[in-house]
C-alpha distance (Angstrom), angle and dihedral (degrees) to the residues before:
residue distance angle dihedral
X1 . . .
X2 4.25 . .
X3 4.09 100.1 .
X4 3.85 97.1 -132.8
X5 3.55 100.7 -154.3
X6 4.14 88.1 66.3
X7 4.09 91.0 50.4
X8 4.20 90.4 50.2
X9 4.00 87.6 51.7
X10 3.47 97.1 54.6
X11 4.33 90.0 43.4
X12 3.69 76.2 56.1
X13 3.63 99.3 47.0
X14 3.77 93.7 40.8
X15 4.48 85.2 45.6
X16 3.75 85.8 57.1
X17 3.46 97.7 38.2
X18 3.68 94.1 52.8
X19 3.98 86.4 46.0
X20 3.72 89.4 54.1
X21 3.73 94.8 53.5
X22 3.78 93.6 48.7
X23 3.49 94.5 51.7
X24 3.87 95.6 53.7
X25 3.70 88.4 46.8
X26 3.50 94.2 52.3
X27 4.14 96.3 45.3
X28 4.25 82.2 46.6
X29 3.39 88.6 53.5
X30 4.19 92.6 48.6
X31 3.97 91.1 47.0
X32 4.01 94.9 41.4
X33 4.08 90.1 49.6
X34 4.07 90.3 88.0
X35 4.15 95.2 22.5
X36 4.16 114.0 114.3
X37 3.58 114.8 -154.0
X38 3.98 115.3 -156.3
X39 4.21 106.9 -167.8
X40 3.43 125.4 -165.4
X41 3.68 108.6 -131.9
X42 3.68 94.9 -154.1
X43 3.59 121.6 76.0
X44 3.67 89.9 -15.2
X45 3.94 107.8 65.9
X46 3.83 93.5 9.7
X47 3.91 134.8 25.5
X48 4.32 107.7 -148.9
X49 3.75 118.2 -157.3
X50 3.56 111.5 -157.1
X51 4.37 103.4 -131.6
X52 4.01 104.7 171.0
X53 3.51 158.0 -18.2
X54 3.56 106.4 -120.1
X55 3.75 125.4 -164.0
X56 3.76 99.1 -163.9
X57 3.72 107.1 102.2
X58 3.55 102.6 -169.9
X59 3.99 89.3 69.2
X60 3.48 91.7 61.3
X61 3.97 122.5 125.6
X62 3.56 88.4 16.9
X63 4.75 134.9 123.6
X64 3.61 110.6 -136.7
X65 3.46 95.9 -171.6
X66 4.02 139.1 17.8
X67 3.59 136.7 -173.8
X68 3.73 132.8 139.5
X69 3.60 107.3 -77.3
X70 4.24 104.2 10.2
X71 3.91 120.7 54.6
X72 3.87 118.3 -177.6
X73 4.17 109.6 -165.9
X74 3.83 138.6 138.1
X75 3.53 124.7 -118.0
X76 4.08 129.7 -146.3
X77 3.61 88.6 -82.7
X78 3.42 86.5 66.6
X79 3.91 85.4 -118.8
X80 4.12 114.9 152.1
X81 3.92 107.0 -137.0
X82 4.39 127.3 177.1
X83 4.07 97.6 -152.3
X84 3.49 118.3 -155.2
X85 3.92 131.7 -152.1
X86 3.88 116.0 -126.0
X87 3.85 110.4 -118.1
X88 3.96 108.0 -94.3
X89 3.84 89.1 6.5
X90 3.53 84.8 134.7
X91 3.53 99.9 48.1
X92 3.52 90.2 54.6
X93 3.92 101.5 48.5
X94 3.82 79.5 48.6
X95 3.20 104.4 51.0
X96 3.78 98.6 46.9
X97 3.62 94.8 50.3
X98 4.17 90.9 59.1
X99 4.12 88.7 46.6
X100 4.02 82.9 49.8
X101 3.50 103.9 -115.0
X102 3.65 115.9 163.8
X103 4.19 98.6 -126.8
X104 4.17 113.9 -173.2
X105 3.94 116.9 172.4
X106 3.72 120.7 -130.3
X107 3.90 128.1 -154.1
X108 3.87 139.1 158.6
X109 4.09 86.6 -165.6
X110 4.17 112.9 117.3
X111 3.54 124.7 -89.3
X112 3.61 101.9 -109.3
X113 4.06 84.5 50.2
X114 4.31 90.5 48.4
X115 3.69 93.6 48.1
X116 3.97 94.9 44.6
């Protein structure tokens, strides 16, 4: 036998809960509306792992690899890197665009590294 009082508490519970969670999203999404986010690409959205020094020119400014989370590429230094995604960077970066947070990414790295 399935005791029906316990299954209409946790509709009730899970009701509420939902309720709870839509109401926090929507007041984030209110407070984030004028809120400017300034990342730090470096060590905060990505992790770089210096590989080589190349001496090759002709492979410079160019990705030797991409998949979702790991990119291997050499910048105009000629520098060999494997770049990393931060765990639940794009969750984040996601997440703050649909509460309307304006999100601009910061870096001192060179230009052949920023592009790549």
């Amino acid at each position: 036998r399935v005791n029906t009082s316990v299954m209409v508490s946790w509709s009730k519970i899970g009701v509420s809960g939902a309720a709870v969670v839509v109401s926090m999203l929507w007041i984030s999404r209110r407070i984030a509306k004028g809120v400017h986010i300034v990342w730090d690409l470096d060590d905060t959205l990505i992790k770089s792992i210096h590989i080589e020094t190349l001496t090759d020119k002709s492979k410079q400014n160019s990705i030797v690899k991409m998949e979702s989370t790991v990119c291997e590429h050499i910048d105009d230094d000629i520098m060999y890197f494997r770049t990393y995604l931060r765990p639940y960077t794009r969750l984040v970066l996601a997440t703050m665009k649909w509460c309307g947070a304006k999100q601009y990414i910061f870096t001192s790295a060179t230009v052949g590294y920023m592009n790549n």
